[in-house]
N, C-alpha and C positions, 0 to 999 in steps of 0.2 A: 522791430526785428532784432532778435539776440544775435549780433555777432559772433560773440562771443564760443556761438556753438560750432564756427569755423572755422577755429583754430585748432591747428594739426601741431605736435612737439616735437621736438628734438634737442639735445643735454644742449647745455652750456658749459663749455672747457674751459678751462683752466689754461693760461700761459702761464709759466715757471718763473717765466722773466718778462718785465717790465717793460711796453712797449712807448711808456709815453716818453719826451724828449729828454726830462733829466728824471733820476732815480735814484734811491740807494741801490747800492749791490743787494742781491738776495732779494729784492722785491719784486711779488707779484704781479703781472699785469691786470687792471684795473679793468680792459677793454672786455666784451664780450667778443667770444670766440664760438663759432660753431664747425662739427665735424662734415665740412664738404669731401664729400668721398669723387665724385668725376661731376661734367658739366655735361649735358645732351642739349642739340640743338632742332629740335623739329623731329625730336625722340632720338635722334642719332648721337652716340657718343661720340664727342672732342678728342682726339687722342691726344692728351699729355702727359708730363713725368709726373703721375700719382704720386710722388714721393715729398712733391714740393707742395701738400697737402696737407702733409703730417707737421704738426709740431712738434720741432727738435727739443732736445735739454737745454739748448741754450737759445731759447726762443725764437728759431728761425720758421719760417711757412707758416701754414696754417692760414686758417679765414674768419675776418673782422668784420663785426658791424661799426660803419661810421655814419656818426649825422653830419661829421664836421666836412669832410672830403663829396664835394658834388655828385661825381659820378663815382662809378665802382672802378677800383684800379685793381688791374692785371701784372703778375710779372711776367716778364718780355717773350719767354718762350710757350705761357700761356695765353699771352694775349694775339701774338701772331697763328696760334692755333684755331682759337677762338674765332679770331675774327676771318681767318681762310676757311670755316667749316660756316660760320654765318655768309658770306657771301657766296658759296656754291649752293646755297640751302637758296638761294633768289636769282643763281645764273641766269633767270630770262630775265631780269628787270635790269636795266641799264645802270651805273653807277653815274654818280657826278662827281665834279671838283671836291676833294675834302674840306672841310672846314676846321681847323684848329682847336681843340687840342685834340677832334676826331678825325680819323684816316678812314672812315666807310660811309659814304655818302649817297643818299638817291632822293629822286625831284619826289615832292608828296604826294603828286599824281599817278606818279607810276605805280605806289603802294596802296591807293586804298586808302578806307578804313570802316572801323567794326565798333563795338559798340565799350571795345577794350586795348583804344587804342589803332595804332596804320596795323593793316596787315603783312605782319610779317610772323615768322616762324615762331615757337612758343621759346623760352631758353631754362633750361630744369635744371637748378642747381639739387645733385642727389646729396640727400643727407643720410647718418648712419651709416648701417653695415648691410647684409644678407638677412640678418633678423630680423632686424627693425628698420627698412629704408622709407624713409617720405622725400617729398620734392616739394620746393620753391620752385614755382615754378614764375615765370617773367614775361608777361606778355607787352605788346607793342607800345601801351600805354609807359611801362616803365624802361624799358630798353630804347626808345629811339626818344631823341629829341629836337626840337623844332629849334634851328638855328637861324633859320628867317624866316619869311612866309612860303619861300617854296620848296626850302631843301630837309628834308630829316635825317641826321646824323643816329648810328648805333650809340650810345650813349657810355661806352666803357673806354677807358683810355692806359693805356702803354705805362706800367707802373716803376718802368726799370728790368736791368738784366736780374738772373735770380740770386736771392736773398737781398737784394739793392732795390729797394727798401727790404724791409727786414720781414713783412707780411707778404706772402704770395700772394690775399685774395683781401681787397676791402671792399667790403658792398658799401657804398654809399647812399648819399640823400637822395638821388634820383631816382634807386632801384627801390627804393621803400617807400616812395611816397604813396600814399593812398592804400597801404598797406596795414593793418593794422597786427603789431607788435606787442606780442605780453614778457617782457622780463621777470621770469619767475624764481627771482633769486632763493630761497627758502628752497625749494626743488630743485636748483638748479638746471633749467630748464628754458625753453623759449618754445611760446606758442608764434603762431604767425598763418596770415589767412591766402597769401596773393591778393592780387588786386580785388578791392571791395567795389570794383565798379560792376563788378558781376550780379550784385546785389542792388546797385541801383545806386547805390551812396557812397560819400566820403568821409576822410577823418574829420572833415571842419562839418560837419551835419552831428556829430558826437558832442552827446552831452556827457563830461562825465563826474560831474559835480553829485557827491554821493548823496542819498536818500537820508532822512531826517529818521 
């Protein structure tokens, strides 16, 4: 099976400024950035300040791919949106005790599961504009995670007040696992599939040792 024919694009941005911890002045950031325009939870939009979306001149906002950061971080007035619009999205399912470093917690029983993951609601990071929008979209497989054997936590955590840290949005290692990722530096661009378990596979079943 060619994966490869599942992958959907969207630009790679530029940051002006340097996000890693030491820098010259005038130096670009290194990080890939891509254009999150809102967040939908279960198709319903998130209401947040779209403005802490945008990358400033002076490299504030905007959304990061990290491998290095676990889970995805949120800043604080996105993250208490988020996560108030994902638990009315499961009002009949009971919560539990939080677990550290997550604040939304439910027993694994009460959720289910599917064949992508607990069931719970899908999470659609929109990208682009009106012209050209595609969706990341996040199903249960990369959004919750299993912090013992009974409890699954939402998998995103409280990144700080806004600009504290200096990224509004870091997808991390959890939200991409099993996702298959093309950096198309030459284009400038990033392909990306959602979870490859839709298909049947994963990235460790990938050969990609090139042809002779």
């Amino acid at each position: 099976m060619d994966v490869s024919k599942r992958l959907v694009y969207t630009p790679l941005l530029q940051n002006p400024v340097s996000t890693s911890g030491s820098y010259f002045e005038g130096e670009p950031s290194t990080d890939y950035f891509i254009g999150v325009t809102s967040i939908k939870i279960n198709g319903n939009v998130v209401p947040i300040n779209t403005t802490l979306l945008n990358i400033t001149k002076d490299g504030k906002g905007g959304t990061k791919i990290s491998t290095v950061d676990p889970y995805t971080k949120l800043e604080t007035s996105i993250y208490n949106a988020f996560t108030k619009a994902f638990v009315r999205s499961l009002s009949k399912v009971p919560r539990v005790k939080p677990v550290a470093p997550f604040k939304v917690c439910y027993n694994r029983t009460s959720l289910g599961s599917t064949r992508i993951g607990p069931g719970v609601p899908p999470i659609e990071l929109v990208l682009g504009n009106k012209n050209a929008t595609t969706y990341w979209t996040i199903w249960g497989v990369n959004s919750m995670v299993a912090v013992n054997n009974d409890v699954l936590c939402l998998g995103f955590v409280d990144g700080g007040v806004e600009f504290e840290p200096t990224t509004s949005i870091v997808i991390g290692a959890h939200q991409i696992e099993d996702n298959l990722l093309q950096f198309d530096i030459a284009n400038k661009r990033l392909g990306f599939t959602s979870s490859l378990l839709f298909g049947q596979t994963t990235c460790a079943n990938f050969n990609f040792t090139s042809k002779p």
